[in-house]
Structure formats: structure tokens, C-alpha cells
N, C-alpha and C positions, 0 to 999 in steps of 0.2 A: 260309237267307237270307244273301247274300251283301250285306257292305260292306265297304266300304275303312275308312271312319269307324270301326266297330266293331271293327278290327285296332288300328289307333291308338289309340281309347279302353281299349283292354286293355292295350296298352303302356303310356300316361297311369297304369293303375292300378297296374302293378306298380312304377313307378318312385315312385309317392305311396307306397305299400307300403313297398317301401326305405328313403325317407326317412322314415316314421315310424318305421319299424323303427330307423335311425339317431339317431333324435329322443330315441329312448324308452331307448337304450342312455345316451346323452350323459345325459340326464335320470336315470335310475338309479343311475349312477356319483355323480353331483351330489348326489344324496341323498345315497349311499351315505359322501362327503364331510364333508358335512355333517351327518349322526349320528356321524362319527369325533370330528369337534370337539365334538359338543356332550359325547360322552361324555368326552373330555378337559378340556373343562370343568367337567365333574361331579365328576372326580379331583380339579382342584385348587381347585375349591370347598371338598371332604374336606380336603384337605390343609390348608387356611386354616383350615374349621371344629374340625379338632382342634388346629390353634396356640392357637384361644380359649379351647380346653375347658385346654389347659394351663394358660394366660395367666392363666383366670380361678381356677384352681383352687388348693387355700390349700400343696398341697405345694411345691416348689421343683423337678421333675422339667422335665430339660430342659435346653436349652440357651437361654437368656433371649434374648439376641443373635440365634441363630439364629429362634425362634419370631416375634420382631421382624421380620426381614429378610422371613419369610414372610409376613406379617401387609401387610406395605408392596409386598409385589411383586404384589399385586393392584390392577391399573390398569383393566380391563378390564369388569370380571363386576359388574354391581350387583349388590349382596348388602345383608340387612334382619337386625341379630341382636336376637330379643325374648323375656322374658319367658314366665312359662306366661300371664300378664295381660294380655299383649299391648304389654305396655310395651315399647317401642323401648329398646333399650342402648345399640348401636352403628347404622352402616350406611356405607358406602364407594360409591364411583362413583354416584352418587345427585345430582342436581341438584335442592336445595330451595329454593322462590321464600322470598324476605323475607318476603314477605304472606302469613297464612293456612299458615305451615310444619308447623303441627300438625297440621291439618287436610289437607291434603295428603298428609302424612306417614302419616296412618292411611288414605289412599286408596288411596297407594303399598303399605303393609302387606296388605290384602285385596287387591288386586290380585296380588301377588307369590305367596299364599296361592291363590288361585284356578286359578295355572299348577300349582301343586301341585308343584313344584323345591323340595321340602324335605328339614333336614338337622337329625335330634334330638342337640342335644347332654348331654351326661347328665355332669352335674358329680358328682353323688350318688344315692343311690338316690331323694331326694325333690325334686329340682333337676336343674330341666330347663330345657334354653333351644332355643330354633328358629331356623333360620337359612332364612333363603328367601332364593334368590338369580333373577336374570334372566339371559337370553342375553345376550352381548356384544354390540357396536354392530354387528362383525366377522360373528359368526354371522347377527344378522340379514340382515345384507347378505349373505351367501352362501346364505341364506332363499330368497331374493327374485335371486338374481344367474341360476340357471338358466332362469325363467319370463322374465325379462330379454330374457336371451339369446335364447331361445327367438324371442320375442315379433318382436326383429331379425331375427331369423334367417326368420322366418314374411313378415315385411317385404320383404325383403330375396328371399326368392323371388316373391313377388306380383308386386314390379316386374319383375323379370326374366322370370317367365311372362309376364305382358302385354306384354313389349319383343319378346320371341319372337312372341307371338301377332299383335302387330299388323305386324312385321318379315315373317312368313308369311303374312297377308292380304292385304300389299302385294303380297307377291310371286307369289300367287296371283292376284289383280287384273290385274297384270302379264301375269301367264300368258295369264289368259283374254281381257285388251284384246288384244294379241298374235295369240293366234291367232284369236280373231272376225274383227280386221282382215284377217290375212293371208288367212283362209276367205273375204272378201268379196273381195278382190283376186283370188284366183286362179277365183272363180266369174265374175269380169267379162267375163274373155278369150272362153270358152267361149259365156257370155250376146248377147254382141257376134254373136258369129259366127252364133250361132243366128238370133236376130235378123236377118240379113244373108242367112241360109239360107231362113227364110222369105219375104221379101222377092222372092229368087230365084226361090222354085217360086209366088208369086201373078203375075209375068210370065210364066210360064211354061204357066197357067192350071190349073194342078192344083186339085181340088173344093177348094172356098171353103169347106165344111165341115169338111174335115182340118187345110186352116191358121188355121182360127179357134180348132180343141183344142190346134194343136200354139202357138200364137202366148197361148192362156189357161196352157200350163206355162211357157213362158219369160217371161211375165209373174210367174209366180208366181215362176221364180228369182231372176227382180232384186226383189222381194218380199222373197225368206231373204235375199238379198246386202246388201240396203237393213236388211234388221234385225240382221243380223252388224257390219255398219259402222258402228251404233249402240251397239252394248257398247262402252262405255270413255270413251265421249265424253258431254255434259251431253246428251242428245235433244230434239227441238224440241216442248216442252208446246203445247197449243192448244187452247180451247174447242171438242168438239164431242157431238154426239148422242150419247150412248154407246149408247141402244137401238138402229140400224140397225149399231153397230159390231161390237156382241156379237153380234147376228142373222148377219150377214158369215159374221164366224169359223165359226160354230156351221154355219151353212149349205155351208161350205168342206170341215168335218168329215163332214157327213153326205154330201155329195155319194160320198165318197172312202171309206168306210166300208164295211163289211158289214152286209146288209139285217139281218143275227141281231142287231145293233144300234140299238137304237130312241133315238133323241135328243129331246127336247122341250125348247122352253124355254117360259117362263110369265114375260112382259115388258110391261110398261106399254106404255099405247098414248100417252101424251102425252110428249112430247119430255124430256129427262133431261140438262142440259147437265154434262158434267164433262170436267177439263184433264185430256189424252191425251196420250200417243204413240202413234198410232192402228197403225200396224206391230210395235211392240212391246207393244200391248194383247192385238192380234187371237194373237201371240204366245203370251202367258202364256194364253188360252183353248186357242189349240188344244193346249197342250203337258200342260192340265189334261185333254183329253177325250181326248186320247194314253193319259197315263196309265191315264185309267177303263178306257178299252177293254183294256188290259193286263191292268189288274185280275181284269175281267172273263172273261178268257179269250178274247176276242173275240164272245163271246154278254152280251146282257144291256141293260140300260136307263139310261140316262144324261139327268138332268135339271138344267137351266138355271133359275133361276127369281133372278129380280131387284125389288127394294122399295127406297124409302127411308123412314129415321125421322125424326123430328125435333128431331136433331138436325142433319140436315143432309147426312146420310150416304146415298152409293149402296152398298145391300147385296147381294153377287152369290154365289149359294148354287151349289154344281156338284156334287152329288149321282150317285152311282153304285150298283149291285148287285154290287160285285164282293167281295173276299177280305179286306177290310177291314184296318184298322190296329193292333196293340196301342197300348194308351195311351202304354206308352214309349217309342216311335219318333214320335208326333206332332213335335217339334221335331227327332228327329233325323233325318227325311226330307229337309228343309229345308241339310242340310249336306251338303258337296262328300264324293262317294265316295260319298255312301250309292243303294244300287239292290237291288233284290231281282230284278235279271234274270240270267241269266247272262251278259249280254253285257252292255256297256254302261259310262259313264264316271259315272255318277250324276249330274250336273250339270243336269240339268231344270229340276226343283222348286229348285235354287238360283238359276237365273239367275228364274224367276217371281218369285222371294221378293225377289230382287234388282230386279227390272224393278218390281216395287209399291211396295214399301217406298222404296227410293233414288231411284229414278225420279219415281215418283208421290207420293207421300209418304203413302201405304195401308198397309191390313195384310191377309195373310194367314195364315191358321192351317187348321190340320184342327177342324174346332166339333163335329164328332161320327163317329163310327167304331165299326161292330163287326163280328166275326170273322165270316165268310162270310157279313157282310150287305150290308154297302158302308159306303163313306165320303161323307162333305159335309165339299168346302174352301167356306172362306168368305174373300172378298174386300171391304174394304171402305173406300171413296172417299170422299173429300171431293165434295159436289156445288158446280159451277160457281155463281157466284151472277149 
């Protein structure tokens, strides 16, 4: 199966690839950061917990001053020192309200207890004291600073995929107003002439039968010409019968077809008003029963059948026996490049989806699919009121 879409979306995946891969290095190292601090912080937690254990102890070992100095250079690290009773002794970097500090204070306590950052201090063989301390305000925040970033960074691409994405829809858009127009332009010259040609050989009296066939294709080119000239431009919407419109196309298709090809459709007989662009309807039909026949091999059965509900809706079902769809290509048929022909620019089912959806203000979808059974697209209209 050949697409263009499916070259892209693979590149799409290895560059998403890359950048998690880059994400998850950046993210790793940040940890990795981040557990160097805490365990430095765990150092000079030790470092302060054994000042206390001097401080409090009845020898004189030590340097008094110094044990001080160490005691006070903790600005950072809440820390809780208590009792084997739980009684509070000391505590540092700790903000306790006026109101309720007791109580608070033993919230702080079990809490500090519960991260389980503890430090036994051991005055004596039957005296003990505990020290539980928190992360810095610092470590938090460097917690929390990679997901941060991340988070930007995640941002920060979104917009930019989308600036891209819609920067290349324009200019796809572009592309394809572009050359519609210019394919109408340069089909006109040719049209003209014919037109002029024909005219020539009915003065001429050549059988009135030949130039009634040859005068039904040049009608049909300014037909394409008239629906190429149409891409890019707002089209002129207008109330009309959609049932003799679909019958048209459909009947345009079978004309021109292989008899190995059976087409039916199954159409209300009471009139069905809905706003058209009757060129670019007849359009999106024949480019669906194009397809079928492809599908098909050019043997097989193709069925038309149209309803509405009530909710107000023209439902127009195009049904095939051909090679059917996987469920994963359902939406990505509908995208520029995708074709499963060897030939071809993929662009079909995009301008359909385009001429319903933007045009009309419809939807179409694949409603059901399976592998060498066939497909049913389904189309569906607002009815005129």
C-alpha cells in the first residue's frame, strides 16, 4: 500500500521518538540533580545532628564556638529535635502561627515523622533523642522545576506544531486553489475550439448523431472546467432536489462503466430539497463510485441508497463489494498523499471531504469496512427547509 501520508507519519514518529528520547535524558539528569542535593542535605543535617548530640551532652568535648557556628548556619532545612515522648526540644526554619502553636506543632511533628528523614541521636546508652528534618524550600523547587520545564517545553511545541500545521494547510490550499484554477484556464482554450469545431462540421451536415456524442463530451469538459474553477473560491450554495441530482451523477457513472459493474441506487420518490453546489456534488459522487470501481477491480456491485431522519438529515449511504478498508486508514484515506494505486496523487477523497464538509457544511466518514468485503461511505446533509 502505497502513501505519501504514511512516509510522513513515520518521519512524524521518529522525530516524537527523538524528542522523548531528549525529554527523558533532560528529565534523568534532573533527577539525577536532584538526589545529589537531597543527599547533601542529609550530610549536613548529620553534621548539625551531631553538634546537638555534643551541645547537649554533659562532657565539654568539642569546640563550643565552633559547634555554635554549625548550629546557626542552618537557614534552609526545617528540622524538629524531640524527646523519646515526643516532646519537642528544639526545631529551626519552621514557621509557627500565634494561634493553636501546639497543636500545630505536633502536626508538624507526625508529619516530619511520616516522610520518615530521620536522625537517632544517642546521648547515652538509655537517651535518645530524634531529629526529623524536611527538604529545603530550594530542593522543592527543583522537585517540581523539571515537570515545569517540561510542561513549557510541551507548550511551547504544541504552538509551534500548530503554526507549522496550519502555515502548511495554507499552503497546500494554495497549491491546490492554484492549480484547479490554472487546470480550468487552460482546459477553456481547447473547450472553446471544440465547441467551434463542432459547430463547423453541423454546417457541414456531418450525421447529427456523431455531433450530438461529440458536443455531450465537450459539455462534459466545461463541466470538469466549471468544477476546477470552483476549488478555492466560496461556490454558489442553492436550494435544489437532491434526488434527480444524485440520480444524474450516478446515471453519468453507469453510462461509462463496465457492464461487470452493477450500480443501483435505492432513492425516495418525493422530492428532497437540500442547499447544493450541484457541479461539485455530482462531483463528490462520481469520485466515490471512481473509487468503488477501483476497489473492485473493476468487477462487482455498487449501491446508492439515500434516507432521511428526523432530525432533519439527508443520509446518503455508497456502498461497495470491493477490497475493503482496515479500521486504521478510515480517517487517513481522507488525507492529502494517501492512495493505494500505483499511480496517482491521492487527492480524491480529500477534495470530497473538502467539497462536504467546507463547502456544504456535511460530514463524511467510512460508517463500515471490511477486508474483501467492501466498504459504505456515508454522507450526511442538512435538508433545505
Amino acid at each position: 500500500m502505497h502513501s505519501i501520508y504514511e512516509n510522513r507519519q513515520k518521519g512524524t514518529i521518529i522525530i516524537v521518538g527523538i524528542s522523548i528520547s531528549l525529554v527523558s535524558i533532560f528529565l534523568y539528569f534532573s533527577r539525577k540533580l536532584v538526589d545529589e542535593l537531597a543527599h547533601e542535605e542529609r550530610n549536613k543535617v548529620e553534621i548539625w545532628a551531631e553538634a546537638m548530640r555534643i551541645l547537649s551532652s554533659d562532657s565539654n568535648e568539642g569546640d563550643i564556638p565552633l559547634i555554635l557556628k554549625v548550629l546557626q548556619s542552618n537557614r534552609t532545612i526545617p528540622v524538629v529535635l524531640i524527646d523519646e515522648k515526643d516532646n519537642v526540644i528544639t526545631y529551626k526554619n519552621i514557621d509557627i502561627p500565634t494561634k493553636d502553636s501546639a497543636a500545630f506543632m505536633k502536626k508538624e511533628v507526625q508529619r516530619l515523622k511520616a516522610q520518615d528523614n530521620k536522625i537517632i541521636i544517642n546521648l547515652s546508652e538509655a537517651n535518645y533523642q530524634y531529629l526529623y528534618y524536611d527538604d529545603s524550600i530550594l530542593l522543592k523547587k527543583l522537585n517540581y522545576y523539571p515537570f515545569v520545564q517540561l510542561l513549557v517545553m510541551t507548550i511551547f511545541l504544541l504552538v509551534v506544531y500548530f503554526a507549522v500545521r496550519s502555515a502548511k494547510r495554507a499552503e497546500q490550499n494554495q497549491l491546490w486553489v492554484g492549480l484547479s484554477k490554472e487546470t480550468a484556464h487552460q482546459l477553456g482554450t481547447p473547450i472553446s475550439s471544440l465547441m467551434a469545431w463542432t459547430e463547423f462540421l453541423r454546417m457541414k451536415n456531418v450525421d447529427e448523431n456523431l455531433l450530438q456524442d461529440m458536443s455531450k463530451d465537450v459539455n462534459r469538459l466545461k463541466i470538469i472546467a466549471d468544477r476546477f474553477s470552483k476549488i478555492g473560491s466560496k461556490p454558489e450554495i442553492i436550494p435544489v432536489d437532491i434526488v434527480p441530482t444524485l440520480q444524474n451523477a450516478t446515471n453519468y457513472i453507469n453510462k461509462r462503466t463496465s457492464a461487470k459493474v452493477k450500480i443501483e441506487t435505492f432513492l425516495p420518490n418525493e422530492p428532497i430539497p437540500v442547499c447544493l453546489c450541484v457541479p461539485l456534488f455530482e462531483w463528490v459522487v462520481e469520485n466515490l463510485c471512481k473509487n468503488a470501481i477501483d476497489a473492485m477491480d473493476g468487477v462487482g456491485y455498487i449501491s446508492i441508497t439515500m434516507k432521511t431522519n428526523a432530525e432533519g438529515m439527508v443520509i446518503i449511504d455508497v456502498s461497495d463489494t470491493g477490497k475493503g478498508i482496515p479500521k486504521s486508514k478510515f480517517k487517513t484515506i481522507f488525507r492529502p498523499g494517501f492512495t493505494t494505486k500505483a499511480r496517482g496523487w491521492g487527492l480524491g477523497l480529500t477534495l470530497v471531504k473538502r467539497i462536504i464538509e467546507e463547502y456544504h457544511e456535511g460530514k463524511i466518514y467510512v460508517k463500515s469496512s471490511e477486508i474483501n468485503k467492501g466498504t459504505t461511505f456515508r454522507i450526511e446533509l442538512k435538508a433545505a427547509n
